[in-house]
C-alpha positions as CSV (number, residue, x, y, z in Angstrom):
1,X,0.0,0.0,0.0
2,X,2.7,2.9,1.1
3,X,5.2,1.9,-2.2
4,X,1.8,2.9,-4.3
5,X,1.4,6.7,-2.3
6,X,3.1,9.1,-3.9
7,X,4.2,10.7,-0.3
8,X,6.0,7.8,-0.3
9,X,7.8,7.5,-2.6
10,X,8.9,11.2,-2.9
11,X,10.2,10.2,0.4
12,X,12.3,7.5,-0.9
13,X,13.5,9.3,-3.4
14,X,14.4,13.0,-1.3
15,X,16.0,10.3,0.8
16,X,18.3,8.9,-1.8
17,X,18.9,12.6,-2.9
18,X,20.1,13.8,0.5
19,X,22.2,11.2,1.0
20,X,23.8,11.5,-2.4
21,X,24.1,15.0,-1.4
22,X,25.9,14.1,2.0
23,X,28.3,11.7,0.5
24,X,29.3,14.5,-2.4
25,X,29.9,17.5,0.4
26,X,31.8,15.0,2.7
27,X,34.5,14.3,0.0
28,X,34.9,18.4,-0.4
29,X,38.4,19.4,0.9
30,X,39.4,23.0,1.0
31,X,40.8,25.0,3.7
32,X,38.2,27.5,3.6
33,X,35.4,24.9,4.2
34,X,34.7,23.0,7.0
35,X,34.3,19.2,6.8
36,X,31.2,17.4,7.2
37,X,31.9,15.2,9.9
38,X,28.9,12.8,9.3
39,X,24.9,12.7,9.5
40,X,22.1,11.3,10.9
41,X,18.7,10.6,9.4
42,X,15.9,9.4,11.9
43,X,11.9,9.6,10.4
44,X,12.0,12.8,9.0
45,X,14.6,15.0,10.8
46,X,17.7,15.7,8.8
47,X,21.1,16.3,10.7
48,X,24.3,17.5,9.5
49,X,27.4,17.1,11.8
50,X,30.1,20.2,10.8
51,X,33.7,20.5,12.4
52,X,34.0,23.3,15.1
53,X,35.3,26.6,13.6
54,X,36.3,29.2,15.9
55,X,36.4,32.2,14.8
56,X,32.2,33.1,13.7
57,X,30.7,31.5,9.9
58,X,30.8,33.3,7.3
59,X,27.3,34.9,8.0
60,X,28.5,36.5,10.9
61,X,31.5,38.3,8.9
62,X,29.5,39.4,6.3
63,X,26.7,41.0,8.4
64,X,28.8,42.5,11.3
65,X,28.5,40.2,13.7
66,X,32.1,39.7,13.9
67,X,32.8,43.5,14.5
68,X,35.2,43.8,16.8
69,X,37.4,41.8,13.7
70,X,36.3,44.2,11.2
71,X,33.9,43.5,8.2
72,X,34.8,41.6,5.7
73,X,36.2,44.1,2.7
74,X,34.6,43.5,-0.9
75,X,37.9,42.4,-2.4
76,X,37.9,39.9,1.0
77,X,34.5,38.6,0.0
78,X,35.0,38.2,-3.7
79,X,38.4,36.0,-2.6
80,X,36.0,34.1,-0.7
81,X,33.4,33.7,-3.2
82,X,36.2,32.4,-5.8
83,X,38.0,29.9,-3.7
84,X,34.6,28.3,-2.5
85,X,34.1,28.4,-6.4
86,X,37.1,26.7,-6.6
87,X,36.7,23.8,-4.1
């Protein structure tokens, strides 16, 4: 009966898309990412386990929350924006 629902089976298949997704940002190495350390799926929460990074995400240095650093400098963010390009 569920295999025939169509709930169901867009289930199975966002399933088999996140964890195609998980295996494909765990191989990413670049010293401006962090690593996925691993993941755990259990009924329909989704959780991603990242390495500990000190110093703020990169949400907090562009939108001041990082002040007392300084913000980020448009030259800064462009480098940003090419090496996460890059990786």
């Amino acid at each position: 009966f569920f295999e025939q629902c169509p709930l169901f089976v867009y289930r199975g298949q966002a399933e088999k898309e996140f964890r195609v997704e998980v295996d494909a940002i765990g191989h990413v190495r670049h010293k401006h990412l962090v690593r996925l350390l691993g993941f755990c799926i259990e009924g329909v929460h989704r959780l991603l386990v990242y390495e500990y990074v000190n110093n703020g995400n990169l949400e907090q240095w562009l939108h001041g929350a990082m002040r007392q650093h300084g913000v980020l400098t448009w030259e800064a963010r462009m480098k940003v924006i090419l090496g996460t390009a890059k990786a």
